[in-house]
N, C-alpha and C positions, 0 to 999 in steps of 0.2 A: 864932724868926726865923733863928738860925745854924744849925739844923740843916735847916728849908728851901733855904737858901744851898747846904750843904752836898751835899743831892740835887739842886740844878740844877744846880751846875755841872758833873759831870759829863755834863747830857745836851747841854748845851749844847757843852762839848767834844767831844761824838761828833758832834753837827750840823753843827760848825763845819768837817768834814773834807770836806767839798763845796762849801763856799760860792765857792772860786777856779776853778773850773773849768767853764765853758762854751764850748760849741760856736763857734769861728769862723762866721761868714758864708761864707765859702769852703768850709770844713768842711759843710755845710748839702748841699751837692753832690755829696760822694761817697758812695758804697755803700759795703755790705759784704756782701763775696761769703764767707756763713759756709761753704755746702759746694758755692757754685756751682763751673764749667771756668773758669779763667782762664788756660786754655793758649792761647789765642789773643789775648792780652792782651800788650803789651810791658810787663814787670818792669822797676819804678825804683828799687826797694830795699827793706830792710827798718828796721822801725824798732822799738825797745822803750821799753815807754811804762811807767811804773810809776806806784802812788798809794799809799799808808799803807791796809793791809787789815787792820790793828789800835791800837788806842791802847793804850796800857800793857799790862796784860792780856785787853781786852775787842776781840772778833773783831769787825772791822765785818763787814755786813750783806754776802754776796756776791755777790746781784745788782746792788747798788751798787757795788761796787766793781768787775764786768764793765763796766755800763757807762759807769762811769768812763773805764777803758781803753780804749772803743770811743772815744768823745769826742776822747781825746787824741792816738787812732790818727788819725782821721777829722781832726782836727787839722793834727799833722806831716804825713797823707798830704795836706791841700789846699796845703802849704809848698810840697812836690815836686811841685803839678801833677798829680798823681794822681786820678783818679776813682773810684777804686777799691782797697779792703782786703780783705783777707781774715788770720785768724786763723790763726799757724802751728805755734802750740800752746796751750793749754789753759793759765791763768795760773796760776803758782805764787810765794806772799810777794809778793801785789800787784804781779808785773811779767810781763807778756805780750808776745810776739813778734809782730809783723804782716807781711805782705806788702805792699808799694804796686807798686797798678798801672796803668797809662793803657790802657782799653778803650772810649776813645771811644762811638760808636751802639751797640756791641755790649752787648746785655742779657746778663746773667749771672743762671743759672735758680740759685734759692736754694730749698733743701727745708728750711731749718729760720732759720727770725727768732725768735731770744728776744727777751723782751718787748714782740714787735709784734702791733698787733691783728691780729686774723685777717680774710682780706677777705671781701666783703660774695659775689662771686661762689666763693671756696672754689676758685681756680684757682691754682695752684701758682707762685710768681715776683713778685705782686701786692701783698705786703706791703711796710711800710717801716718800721723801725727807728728809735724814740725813747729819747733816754735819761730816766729817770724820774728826776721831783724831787721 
């Protein structure tokens, strides 16, 4: 019995490293523009969002913890009234930098969504972006 104890608890402390962080309602609204133009977008700031991308010695999982970050971007950016993020580098020790931006009607063409399904017609700009549980 103590040594099952002793192998759950660990897995239980690595699941437990997502349980607080879910998508606003507001958050629900804005993109992310991973490699679209958001030069015609007005800039509202940037924001860095960080989450634990290891527990003691053991690496969380790294598309969990991307989209962790996208969550918390997508977050902060609906605080600011933003509709729009974009990635302004590549995450390192769990903490990423974002763009927010308010682009209104204007669609922003996206060539690359990780973790989004791929659409049904195969036309580029059509997908959308969930964080997985």
């Amino acid at each position: 019995m103590r040594k099952t104890l002793l192998l759950l608890v660990p897995v239980l402390l690595l699941s437990a490293c997502s349980w607080g962080i879910t998508m606003d309602d507001a958050a629900k609204n804005v993109r992310t523009a991973w490699s679209g133009d958001v030069s015609s977008c007005r800039e509202l700031g940037k924001v860095t969002v960080s989450v634990m991308d290891h527990v003691g010695p053991v690496d969380r999982n790294a598309i969990t913890v991307r989209d962790e970050l996208e969550v918390l971007a997508r977050n902060q950016a609906a605080q600011m009234h933003a509709d729009t993020i974009k990635p302004l580098a590549e995450p390192a020790d769990g903490s990423q930098p974002w763009g927010a931006y308010q682009c209104g009607a204007h669609q922003i063409p996206s060539t690359h969504t990780p973790n989004a399904p791929a659409s049904p017609s195969g036309a580029p700009g059509n997908a959308q972006t969930f964080p997985v549980h």
